[in-house]
C-alpha positions as CSV (number, residue, x, y, z in Angstrom):
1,X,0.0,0.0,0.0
2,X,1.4,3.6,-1.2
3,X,1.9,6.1,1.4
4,X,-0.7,8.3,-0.4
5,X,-3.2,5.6,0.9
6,X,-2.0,5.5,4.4
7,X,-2.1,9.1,4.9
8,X,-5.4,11.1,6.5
9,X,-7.4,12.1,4.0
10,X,-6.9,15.6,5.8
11,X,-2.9,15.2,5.0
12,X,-4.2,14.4,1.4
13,X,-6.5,17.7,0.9
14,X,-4.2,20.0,2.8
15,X,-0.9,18.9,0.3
16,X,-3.0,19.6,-2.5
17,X,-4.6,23.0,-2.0
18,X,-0.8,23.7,-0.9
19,X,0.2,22.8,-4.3
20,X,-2.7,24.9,-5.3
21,X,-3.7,23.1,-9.1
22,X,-3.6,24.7,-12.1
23,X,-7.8,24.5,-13.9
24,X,-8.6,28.1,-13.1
25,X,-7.2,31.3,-13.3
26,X,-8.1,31.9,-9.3
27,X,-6.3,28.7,-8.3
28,X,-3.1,29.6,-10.4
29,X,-3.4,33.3,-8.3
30,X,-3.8,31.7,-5.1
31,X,-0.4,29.2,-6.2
32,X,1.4,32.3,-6.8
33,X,0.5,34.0,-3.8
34,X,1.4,30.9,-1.8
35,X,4.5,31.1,-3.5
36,X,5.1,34.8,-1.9
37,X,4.2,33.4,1.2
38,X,7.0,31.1,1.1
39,X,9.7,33.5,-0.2
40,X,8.6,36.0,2.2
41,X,9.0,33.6,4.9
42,X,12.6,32.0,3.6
43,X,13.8,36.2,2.8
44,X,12.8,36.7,6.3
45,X,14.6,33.7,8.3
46,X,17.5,34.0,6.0
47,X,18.0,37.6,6.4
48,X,17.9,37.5,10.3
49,X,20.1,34.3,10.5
50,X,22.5,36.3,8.4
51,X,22.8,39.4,11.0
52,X,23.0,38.0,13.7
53,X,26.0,36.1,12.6
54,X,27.6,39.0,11.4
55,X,26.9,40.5,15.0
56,X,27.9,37.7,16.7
57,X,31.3,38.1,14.4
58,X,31.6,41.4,15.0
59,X,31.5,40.9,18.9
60,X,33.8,37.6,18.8
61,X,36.3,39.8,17.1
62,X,36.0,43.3,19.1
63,X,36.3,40.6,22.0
64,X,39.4,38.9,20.7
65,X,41.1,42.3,20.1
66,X,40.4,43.4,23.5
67,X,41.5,40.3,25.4
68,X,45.0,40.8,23.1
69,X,45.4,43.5,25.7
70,X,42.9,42.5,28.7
71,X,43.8,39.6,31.2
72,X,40.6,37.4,31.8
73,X,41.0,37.8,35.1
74,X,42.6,40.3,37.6
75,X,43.3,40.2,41.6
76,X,43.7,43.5,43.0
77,X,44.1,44.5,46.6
78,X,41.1,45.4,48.3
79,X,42.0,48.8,49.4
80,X,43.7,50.3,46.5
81,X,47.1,49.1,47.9
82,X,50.0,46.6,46.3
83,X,50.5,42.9,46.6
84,X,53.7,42.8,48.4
85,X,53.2,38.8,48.4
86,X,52.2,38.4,45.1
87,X,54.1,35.7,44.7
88,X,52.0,33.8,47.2
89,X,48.9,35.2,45.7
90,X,49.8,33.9,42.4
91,X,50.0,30.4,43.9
92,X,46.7,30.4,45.5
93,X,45.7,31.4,42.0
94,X,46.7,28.2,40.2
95,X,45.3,26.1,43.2
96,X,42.1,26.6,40.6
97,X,42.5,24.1,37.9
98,X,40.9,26.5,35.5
99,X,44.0,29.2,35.7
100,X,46.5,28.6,32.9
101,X,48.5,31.3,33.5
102,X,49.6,34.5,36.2
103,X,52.0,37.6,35.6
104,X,51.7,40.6,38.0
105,X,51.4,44.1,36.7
106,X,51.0,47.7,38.0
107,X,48.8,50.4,36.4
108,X,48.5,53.8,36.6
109,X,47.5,57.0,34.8
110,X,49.0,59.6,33.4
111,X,49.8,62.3,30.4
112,X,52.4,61.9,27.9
113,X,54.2,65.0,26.1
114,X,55.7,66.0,23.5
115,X,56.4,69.6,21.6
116,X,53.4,70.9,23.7
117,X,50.7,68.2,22.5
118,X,49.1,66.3,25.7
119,X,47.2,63.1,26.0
120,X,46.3,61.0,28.5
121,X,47.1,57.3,28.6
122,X,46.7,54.4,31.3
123,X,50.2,53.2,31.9
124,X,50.5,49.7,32.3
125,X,54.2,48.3,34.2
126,X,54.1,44.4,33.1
127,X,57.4,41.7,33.0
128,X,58.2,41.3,29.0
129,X,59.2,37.6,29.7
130,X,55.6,36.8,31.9
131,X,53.6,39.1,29.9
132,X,52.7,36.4,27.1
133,X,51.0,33.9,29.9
134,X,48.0,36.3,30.1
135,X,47.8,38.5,26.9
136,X,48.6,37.9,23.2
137,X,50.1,41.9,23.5
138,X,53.3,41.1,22.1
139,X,51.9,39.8,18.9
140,X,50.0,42.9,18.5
141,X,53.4,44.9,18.6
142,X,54.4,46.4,14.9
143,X,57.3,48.0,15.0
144,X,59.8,47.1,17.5
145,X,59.8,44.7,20.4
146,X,58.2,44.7,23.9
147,X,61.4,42.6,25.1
148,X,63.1,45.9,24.7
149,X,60.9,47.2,28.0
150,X,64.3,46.5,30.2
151,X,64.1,47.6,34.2
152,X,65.7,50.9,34.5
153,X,66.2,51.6,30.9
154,X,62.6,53.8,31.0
155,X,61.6,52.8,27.8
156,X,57.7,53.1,26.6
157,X,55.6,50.7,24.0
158,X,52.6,53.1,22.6
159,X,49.2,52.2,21.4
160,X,49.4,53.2,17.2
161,X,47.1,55.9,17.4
162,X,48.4,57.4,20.5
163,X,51.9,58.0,18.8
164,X,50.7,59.1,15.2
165,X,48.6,61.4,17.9
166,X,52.2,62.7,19.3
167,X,54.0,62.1,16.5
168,X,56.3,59.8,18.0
169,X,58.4,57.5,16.0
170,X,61.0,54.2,17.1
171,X,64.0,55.7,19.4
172,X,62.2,59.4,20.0
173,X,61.4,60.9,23.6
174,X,58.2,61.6,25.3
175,X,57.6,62.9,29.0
176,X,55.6,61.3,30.7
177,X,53.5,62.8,33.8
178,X,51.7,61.3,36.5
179,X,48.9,62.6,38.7
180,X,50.4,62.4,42.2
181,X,52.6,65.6,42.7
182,X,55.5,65.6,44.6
183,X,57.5,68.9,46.7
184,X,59.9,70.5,45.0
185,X,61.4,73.7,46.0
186,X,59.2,75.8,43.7
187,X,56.1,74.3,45.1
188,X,53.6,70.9,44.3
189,X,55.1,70.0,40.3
190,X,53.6,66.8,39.0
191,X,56.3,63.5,38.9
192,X,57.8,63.7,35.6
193,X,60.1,61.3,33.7
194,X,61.3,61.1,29.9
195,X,60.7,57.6,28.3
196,X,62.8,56.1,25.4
197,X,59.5,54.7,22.5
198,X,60.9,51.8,22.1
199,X,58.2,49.9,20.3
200,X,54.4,50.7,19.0
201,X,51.6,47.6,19.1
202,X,48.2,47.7,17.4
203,X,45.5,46.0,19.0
204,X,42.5,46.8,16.6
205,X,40.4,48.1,19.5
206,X,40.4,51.8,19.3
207,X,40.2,52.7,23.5
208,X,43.7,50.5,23.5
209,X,45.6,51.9,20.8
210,X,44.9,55.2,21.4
211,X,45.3,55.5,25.3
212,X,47.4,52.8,26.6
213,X,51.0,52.8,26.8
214,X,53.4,49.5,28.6
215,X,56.8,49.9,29.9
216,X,58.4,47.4,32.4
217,X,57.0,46.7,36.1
218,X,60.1,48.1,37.6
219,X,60.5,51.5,36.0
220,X,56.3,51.4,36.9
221,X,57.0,51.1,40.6
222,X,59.7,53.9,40.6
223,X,57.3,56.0,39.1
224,X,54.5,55.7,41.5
225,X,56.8,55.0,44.1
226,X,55.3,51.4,44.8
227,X,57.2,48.9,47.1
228,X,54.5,46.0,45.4
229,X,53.0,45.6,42.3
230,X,49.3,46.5,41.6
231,X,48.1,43.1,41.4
232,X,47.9,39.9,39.1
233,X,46.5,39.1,36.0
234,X,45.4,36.1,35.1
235,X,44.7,33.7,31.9
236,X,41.9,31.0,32.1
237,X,41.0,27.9,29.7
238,X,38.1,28.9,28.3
239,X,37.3,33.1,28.3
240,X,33.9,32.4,28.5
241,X,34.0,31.0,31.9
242,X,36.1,33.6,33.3
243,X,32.9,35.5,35.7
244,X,32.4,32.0,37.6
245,X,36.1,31.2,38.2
246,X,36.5,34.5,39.3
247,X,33.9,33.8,41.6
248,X,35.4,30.6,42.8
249,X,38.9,32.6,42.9
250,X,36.9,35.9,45.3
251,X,35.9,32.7,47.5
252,X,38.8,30.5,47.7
253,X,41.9,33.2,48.0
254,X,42.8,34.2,52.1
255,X,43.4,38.1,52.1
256,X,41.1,41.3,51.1
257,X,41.1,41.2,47.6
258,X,39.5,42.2,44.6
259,X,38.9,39.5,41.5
260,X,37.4,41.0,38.7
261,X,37.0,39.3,35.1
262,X,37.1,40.8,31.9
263,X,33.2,41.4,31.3
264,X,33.2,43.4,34.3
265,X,36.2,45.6,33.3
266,X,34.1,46.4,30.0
267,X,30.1,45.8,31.1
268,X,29.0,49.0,29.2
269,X,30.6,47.6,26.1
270,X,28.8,44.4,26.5
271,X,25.2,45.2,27.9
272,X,25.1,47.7,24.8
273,X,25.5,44.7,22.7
274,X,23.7,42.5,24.2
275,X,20.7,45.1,24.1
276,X,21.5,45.5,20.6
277,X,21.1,41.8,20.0
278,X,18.3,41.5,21.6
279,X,16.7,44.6,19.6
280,X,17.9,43.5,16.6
281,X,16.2,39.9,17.3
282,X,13.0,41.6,17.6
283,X,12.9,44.3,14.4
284,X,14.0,41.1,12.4
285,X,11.1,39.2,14.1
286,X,9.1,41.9,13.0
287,X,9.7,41.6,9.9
288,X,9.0,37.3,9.5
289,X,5.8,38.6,11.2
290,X,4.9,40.7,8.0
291,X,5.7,37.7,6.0
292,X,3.5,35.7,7.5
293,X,0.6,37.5,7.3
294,X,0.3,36.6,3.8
295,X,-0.1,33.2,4.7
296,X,-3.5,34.7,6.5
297,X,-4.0,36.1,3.2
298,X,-3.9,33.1,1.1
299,X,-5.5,30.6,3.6
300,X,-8.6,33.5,3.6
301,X,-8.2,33.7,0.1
302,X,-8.2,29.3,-0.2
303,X,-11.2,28.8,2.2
304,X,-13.1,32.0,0.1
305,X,-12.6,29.7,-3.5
306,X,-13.3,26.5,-1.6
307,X,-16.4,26.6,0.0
308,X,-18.0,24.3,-2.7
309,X,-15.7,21.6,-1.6
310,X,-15.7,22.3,2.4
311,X,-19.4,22.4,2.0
312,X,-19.0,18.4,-0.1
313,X,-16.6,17.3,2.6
314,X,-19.2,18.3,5.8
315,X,-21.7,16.5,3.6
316,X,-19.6,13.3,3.2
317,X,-19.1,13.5,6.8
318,X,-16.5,15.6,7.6
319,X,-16.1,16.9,11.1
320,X,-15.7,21.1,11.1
321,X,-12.5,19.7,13.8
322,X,-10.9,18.0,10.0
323,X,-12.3,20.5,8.2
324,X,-9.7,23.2,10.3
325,X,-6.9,20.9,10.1
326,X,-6.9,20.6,6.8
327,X,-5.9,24.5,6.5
328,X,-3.9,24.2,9.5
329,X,-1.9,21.6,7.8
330,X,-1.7,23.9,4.4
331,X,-0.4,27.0,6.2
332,X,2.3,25.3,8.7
333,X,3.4,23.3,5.2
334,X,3.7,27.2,4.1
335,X,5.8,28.3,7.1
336,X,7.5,25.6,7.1
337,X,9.0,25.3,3.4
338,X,9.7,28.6,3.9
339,X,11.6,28.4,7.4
340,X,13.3,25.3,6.1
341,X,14.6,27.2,2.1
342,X,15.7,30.4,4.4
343,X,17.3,28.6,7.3
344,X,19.4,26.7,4.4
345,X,20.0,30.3,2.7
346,X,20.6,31.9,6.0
347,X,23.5,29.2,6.8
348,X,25.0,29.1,3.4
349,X,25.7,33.4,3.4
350,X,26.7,33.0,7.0
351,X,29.4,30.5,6.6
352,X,30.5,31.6,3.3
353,X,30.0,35.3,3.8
354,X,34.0,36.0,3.6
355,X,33.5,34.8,-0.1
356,X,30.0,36.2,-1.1
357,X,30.7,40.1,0.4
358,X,34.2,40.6,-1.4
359,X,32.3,38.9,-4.8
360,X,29.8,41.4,-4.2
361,X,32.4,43.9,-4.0
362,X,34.3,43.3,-7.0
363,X,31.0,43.0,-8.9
364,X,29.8,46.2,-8.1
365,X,33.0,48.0,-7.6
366,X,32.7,49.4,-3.9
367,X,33.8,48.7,-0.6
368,X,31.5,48.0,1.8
369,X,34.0,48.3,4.8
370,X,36.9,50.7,4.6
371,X,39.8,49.4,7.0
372,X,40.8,53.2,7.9
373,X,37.4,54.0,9.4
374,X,36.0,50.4,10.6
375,X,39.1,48.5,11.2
376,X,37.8,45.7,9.4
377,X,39.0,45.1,6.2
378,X,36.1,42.2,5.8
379,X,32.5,41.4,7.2
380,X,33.2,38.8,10.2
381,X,30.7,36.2,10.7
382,X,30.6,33.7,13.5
383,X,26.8,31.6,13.3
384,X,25.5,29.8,16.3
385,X,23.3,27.3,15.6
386,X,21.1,28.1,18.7
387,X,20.2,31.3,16.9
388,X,19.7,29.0,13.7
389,X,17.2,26.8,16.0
390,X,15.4,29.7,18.1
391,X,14.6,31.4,14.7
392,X,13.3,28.7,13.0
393,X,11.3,27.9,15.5
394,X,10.0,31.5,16.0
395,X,8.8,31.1,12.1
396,X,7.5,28.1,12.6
397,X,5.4,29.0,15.5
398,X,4.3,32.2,13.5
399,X,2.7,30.6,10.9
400,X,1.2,28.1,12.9
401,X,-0.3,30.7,14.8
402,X,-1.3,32.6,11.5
403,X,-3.3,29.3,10.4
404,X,-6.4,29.7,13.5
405,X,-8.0,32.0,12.4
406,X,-8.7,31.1,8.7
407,X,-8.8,27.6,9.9
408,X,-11.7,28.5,12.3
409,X,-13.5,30.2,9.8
410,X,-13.4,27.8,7.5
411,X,-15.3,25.4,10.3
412,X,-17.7,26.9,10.2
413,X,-18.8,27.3,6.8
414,X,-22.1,26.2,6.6
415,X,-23.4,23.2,3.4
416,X,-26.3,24.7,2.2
417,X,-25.5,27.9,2.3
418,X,-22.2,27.1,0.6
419,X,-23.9,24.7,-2.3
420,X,-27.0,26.9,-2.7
421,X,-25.6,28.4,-5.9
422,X,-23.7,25.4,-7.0
């Protein structure tokens, strides 16, 4: 027996007014307005699959430049002072399987100048040789070497944007200033020192490379006058995970301390994004929502042309309960061709959208991202397949939803009234 004959009849009639035949000039409208219905539907779910993996790229790489510079995870002293047993500190660290790596670090703030331009920069004193446990900074060095940031030497690696902002080159002076004064004989004069540039990193991430500045942990101390370093900085297994180890840390470690993860250090940053996720999520919903009113439109437009055979079925014995699945069935068959041809659209553009945008490019001859403004020379993409999932499903749902009502109605269509002009 064919599966055709094992199927409800109400599978049978709601396939075929999906396929909507071909003997009238109605039918073929209502086919092609089906046909919108679907391609609304698959424009929709492939178009909001498609930015929120380019959002989701955007954030993974804004994230990965930042942690180039941030630590995942930093232990500070409670009350603003040293660790003068950092040492120790960093031991207690490591008791927590999760920490891959320690280097301790002092930071401060201050103004660097030179031939009367002023800007202000967060000094950070770090240990060239432990540095690279916790940050990927030296990689992000381009012109000379963080290993030249040698104790006592006073020598300064700049953010790219902060020396073409002072015009400061390899092997030229800048002063730098700090905010604590100290008593000179002509009064309160701000601690000053002249720094060698010794080497100038770009991280990609505009806050970094404009106002941050390294030189060695040593020459940090002197400045500020510290008999301890600032803290420790810490690098985990998995980023991700860094808020609930440093919750384990701020529980395990003995001492007053202060163990803050990277999220923390940047929540504006990411509560905007997540907002603008979750915004995004819901305009793009929006506009699947449009789509699917046009399946009320051609299930309205089906049950108006289809009385006559509603009205046969009742007669034949059809309960109006069939009689509403039957358009049930033709308008989830609807969303659901539709979620299923834009959820494989959405994923193809997503994953291959490093070779579809610069096509597009070349074939129209314009740039969509300029490197000098964005920093992004290419559109990043990075899908999750729980967004793939949780829009499908929101289609789906839609267009089940948009099914009742025409359903309903068509219930209740009453035989005689619908064969009295037959």
């Amino acid at each position: 027996m064919s599966l055709t004959h094992q199927m409800p009849y109400e599978w049978l009639v709601g396939l075929r007014y999906t396929r909507a035949g071909r003997r009238s000039g109605r039918n073929s409208f209502i086919s092609f307005i089906s046909l919108i219905s679907v391609s609304g539907i698959a424009v929709g779910v492939a178009a909001l699959i498609v930015v929120l993996s380019v959002m989701n790229g955007f954030r993974k790489d804004v994230t990965d430049r930042m942690l180039s510079v941030l630590a995942h995870i930093e232990v500070l002293d409670k009350n603003g002072a040293g660790l003068p047993d950092w040492q120790k500190t960093m031991q207690d660290a490591f008791k927590n399987p999760a920490v891959k790596g320690a280097a301790p670090f002092v930071q401060t703030q201050g103004m660097l100048l030179r031939d009367g331009v002023m800007r202000p920069a967060v000094i950070r004193g770090i240990l060239p040789s432990e540095e690279p446990k916790v940050s990927d900074v030296a990689k992000t060095v381009k012109y000379g070497s963080l290993d030249a940031l040698q104790p006592g030497q006073f020598n300064i690696v700049l953010g790219y944007s902060l020396a073409r902002s002072l015009g400061l080159n390899i092997g030229d002076k800048v002063t730098m200033a700090l905010a604590q004064a100290q008593v000179t004989p002509a009064g309160m004069v701000p601690r000053m020192r002249s720094f060698n540039v010794v080497g100038v990193f770009q991280a990609g991430h505009h806050e970094f490379d404009a106002g941050m500045a390294f030189v060695h942990m040593e020459d940090a101390q002197k400045m500020e006058r510290l008999a301890a370093p600032s803290g420790i900085r810490l690098r985990i297994a998995d980023m991700h995970q860094a808020p609930d180890v440093a919750d384990a840390l701020q529980a395990s470690m003995p001492g007053e301390l202060n163990v803050r993860d990277w999220s923390k250090q940047n929540k504006t940053w990411f509560a905007a994004v997540q907002i603008e996720k979750k915004v995004m999520l819901i305009v793009m919903a929006l506009i699947i929502t449009v789509a699917v009113f046009n399946v009320v439109s051609t299930l309205v437009m089906t049950v108006t042309d289809k009385q006559s055979d509603i009205a046969i079925l009742r007669t034949l014995g059809a309960s109006p309960h069939s009689i509403m699945k039957i358009f049930v069935i033709q308008g989830s068959l609807i969303g659901i061709f539709g979620t299923l041809a834009g959820t494989a659209a959405g994923v193809a553009v997503a994953l291959n959208i490093d070779v579809i945008v610069p096509f597009f490019e070349r074939l129209v001859g314009i740039q969509i991202l300029s490197k000098d403004i964005y920093q992004f020379s290419a559109l990043p993409s990075d899908m999750h397949w729980m967004d793939v999932f949780v829009i499908a499903g929101i289609a789906v749902l839609l267009s089940f939803l948009a099914t009742i009502y025409p359903s309903f109605a068509a219930s209740r269509v009453k035989p005689a009234e619908a064969l009295r002009y037959e």
